[in-house]
C-alpha positions as CSV (number, residue, x, y, z in Angstrom):
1,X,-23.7,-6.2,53.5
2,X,-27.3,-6.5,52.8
3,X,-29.0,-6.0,49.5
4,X,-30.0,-2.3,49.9
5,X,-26.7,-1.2,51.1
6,X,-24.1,0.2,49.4
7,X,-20.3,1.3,49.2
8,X,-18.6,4.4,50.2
9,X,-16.0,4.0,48.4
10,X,-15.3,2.1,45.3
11,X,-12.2,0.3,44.6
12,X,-9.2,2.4,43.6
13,X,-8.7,0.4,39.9
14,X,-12.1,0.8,39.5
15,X,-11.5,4.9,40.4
16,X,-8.3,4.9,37.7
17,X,-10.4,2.9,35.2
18,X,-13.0,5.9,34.9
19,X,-10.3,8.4,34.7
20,X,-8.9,7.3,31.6
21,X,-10.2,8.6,28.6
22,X,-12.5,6.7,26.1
23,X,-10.5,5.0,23.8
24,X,-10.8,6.1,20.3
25,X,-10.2,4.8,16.7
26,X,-6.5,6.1,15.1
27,X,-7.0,6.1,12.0
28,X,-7.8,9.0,9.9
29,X,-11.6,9.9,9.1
30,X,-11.3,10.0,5.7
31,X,-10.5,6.0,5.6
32,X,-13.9,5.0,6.8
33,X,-17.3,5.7,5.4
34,X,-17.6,7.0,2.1
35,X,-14.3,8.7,2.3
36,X,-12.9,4.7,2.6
37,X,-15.1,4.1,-0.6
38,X,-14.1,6.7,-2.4
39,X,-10.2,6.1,-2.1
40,X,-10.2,2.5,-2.8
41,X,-12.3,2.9,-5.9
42,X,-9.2,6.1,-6.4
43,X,-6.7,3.0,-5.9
44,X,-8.6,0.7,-8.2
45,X,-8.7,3.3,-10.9
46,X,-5.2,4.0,-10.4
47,X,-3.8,0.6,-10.5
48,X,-6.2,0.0,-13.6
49,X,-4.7,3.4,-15.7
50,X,-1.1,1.9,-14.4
51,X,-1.1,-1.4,-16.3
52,X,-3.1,-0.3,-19.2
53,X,-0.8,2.5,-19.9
54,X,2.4,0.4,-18.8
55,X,1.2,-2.5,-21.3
56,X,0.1,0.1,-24.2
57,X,3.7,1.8,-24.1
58,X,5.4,-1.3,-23.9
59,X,3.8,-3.2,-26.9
60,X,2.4,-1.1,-29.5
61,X,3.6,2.8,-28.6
62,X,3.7,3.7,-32.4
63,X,0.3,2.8,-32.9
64,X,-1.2,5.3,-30.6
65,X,1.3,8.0,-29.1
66,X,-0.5,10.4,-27.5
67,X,-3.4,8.0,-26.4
68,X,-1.1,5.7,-24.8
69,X,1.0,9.0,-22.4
70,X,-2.6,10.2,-21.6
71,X,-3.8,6.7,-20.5
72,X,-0.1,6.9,-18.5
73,X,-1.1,10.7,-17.1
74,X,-4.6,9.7,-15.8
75,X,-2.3,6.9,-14.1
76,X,-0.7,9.4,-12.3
77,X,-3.0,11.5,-11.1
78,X,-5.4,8.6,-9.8
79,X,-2.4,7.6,-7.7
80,X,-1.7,11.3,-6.7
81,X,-5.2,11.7,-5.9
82,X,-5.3,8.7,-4.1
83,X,-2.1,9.4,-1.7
84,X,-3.7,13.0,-1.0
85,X,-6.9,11.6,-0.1
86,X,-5.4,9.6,2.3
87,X,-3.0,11.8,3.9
88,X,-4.2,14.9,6.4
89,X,-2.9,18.2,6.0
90,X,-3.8,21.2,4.5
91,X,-1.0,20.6,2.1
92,X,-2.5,16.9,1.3
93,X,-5.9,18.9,1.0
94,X,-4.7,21.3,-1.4
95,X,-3.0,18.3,-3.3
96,X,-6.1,16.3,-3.7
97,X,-8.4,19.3,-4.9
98,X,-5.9,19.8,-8.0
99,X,-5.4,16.7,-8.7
100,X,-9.2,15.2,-9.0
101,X,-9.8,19.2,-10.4
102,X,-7.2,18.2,-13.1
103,X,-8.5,15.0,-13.9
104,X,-12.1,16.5,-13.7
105,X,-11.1,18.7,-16.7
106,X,-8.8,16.0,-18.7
107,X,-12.4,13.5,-18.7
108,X,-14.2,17.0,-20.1
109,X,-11.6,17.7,-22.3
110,X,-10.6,13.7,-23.5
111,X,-14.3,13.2,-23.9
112,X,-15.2,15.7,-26.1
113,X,-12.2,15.4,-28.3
114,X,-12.1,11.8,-28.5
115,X,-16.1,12.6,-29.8
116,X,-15.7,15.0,-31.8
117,X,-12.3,14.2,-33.6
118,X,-11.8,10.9,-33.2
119,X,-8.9,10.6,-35.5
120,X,-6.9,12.4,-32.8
121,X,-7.3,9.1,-30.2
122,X,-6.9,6.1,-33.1
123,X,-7.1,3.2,-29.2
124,X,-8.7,4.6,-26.3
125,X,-7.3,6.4,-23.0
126,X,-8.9,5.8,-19.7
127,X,-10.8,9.0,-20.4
128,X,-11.9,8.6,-23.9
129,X,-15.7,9.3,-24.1
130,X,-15.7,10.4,-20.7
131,X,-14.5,6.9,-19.3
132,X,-16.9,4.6,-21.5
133,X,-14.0,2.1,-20.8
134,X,-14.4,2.3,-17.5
135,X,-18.2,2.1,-17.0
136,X,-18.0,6.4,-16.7
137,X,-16.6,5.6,-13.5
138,X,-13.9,8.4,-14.4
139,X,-16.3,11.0,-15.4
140,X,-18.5,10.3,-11.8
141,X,-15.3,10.1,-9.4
142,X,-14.1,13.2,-9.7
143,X,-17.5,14.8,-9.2
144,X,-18.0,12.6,-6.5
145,X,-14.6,13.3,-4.9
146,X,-15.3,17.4,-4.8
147,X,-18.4,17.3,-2.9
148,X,-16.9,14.9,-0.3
149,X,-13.6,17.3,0.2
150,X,-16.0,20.1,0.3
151,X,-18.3,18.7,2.7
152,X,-15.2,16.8,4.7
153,X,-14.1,20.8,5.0
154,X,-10.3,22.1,5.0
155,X,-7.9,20.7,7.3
156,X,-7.6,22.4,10.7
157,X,-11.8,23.3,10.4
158,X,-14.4,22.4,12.6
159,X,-15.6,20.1,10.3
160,X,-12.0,18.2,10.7
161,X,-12.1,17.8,14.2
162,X,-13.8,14.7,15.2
163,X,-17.1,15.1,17.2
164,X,-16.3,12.5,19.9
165,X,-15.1,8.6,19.8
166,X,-17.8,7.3,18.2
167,X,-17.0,9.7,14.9
């Protein structure tokens, strides 16, 4: 065969190669990206509210009661919020708007009080002055983490179905 000439036919693996489809990434959209930011600073947070909370209870409960079982609650939810953000679902969806919606309002709410009446909050919780503690990083997530399930869309959307492999 000369160098102008070419095949009729092309091999038949080459023929079944082409046929399959484009492989794609498994995992779920929201682990990359921002999403994948967004969630591990989630799984910081949470693992962060867990042993401060865990250590407060366990050594010096009397001191600060109600300090000490919010510091355990924001625990919670930053692990709830965390597991919802990673799952899909419109249930998981649902899960993670209440949760970072709840822990929106306990920064508001443990921010001002712990301003404005100190004496209720005699140590800190993880949401005491809106997350001072925590560099505001509390007061930010949540914010952060409504626009990207709002912009991510509800589950079963077009804006959950991937545009093509390279999404």
């Amino acid at each position: 065969m000369t160098a102008g000439e070419s095949t009729c036919g092309e091999s038949p693996n080459l023929e079944a190669m082409r046929s399959l489809p484009a492989p794609t990434l498994s995992r779920p959209r929201s682990s990359r990206g921002i999403g994948g930011v967004l969630i591990a600073v989630y799984g910081v947070l949470a693992l962060a509210a867990t042993g401060r909370s865990f250590v407060q209870i366990v050594t010096n409960f009397d001191h600060a009661p109600v300090a000490y079982l919010l510091s355990a609650l924001s625990a919670v939810v930053y692990i709830l919020a965390t597991v919802a953000l990673l799952q899909r679902g419109a249930g998981w969806y649902l899960v993670a708007w209440v949760t970072i919606s709840f822990e929106l309002a306990g920064v508001l709410v443990v921010g001002l009080l712990s301003i404005f009446d100190g004496q209720l909050f005699p140590s800190d919780t993880v949401w005491s002055v809106f997350g001072r503690g925590y560099l505001f990083v509390p007061l930010v997530l949540p914010v952060l983490g409504m626009i990207w399930l709002a912009t991510r869309g509800r589950p079963g959307t077009a804006a959950d179905v991937p545009a093509g492999p390279g999404e």
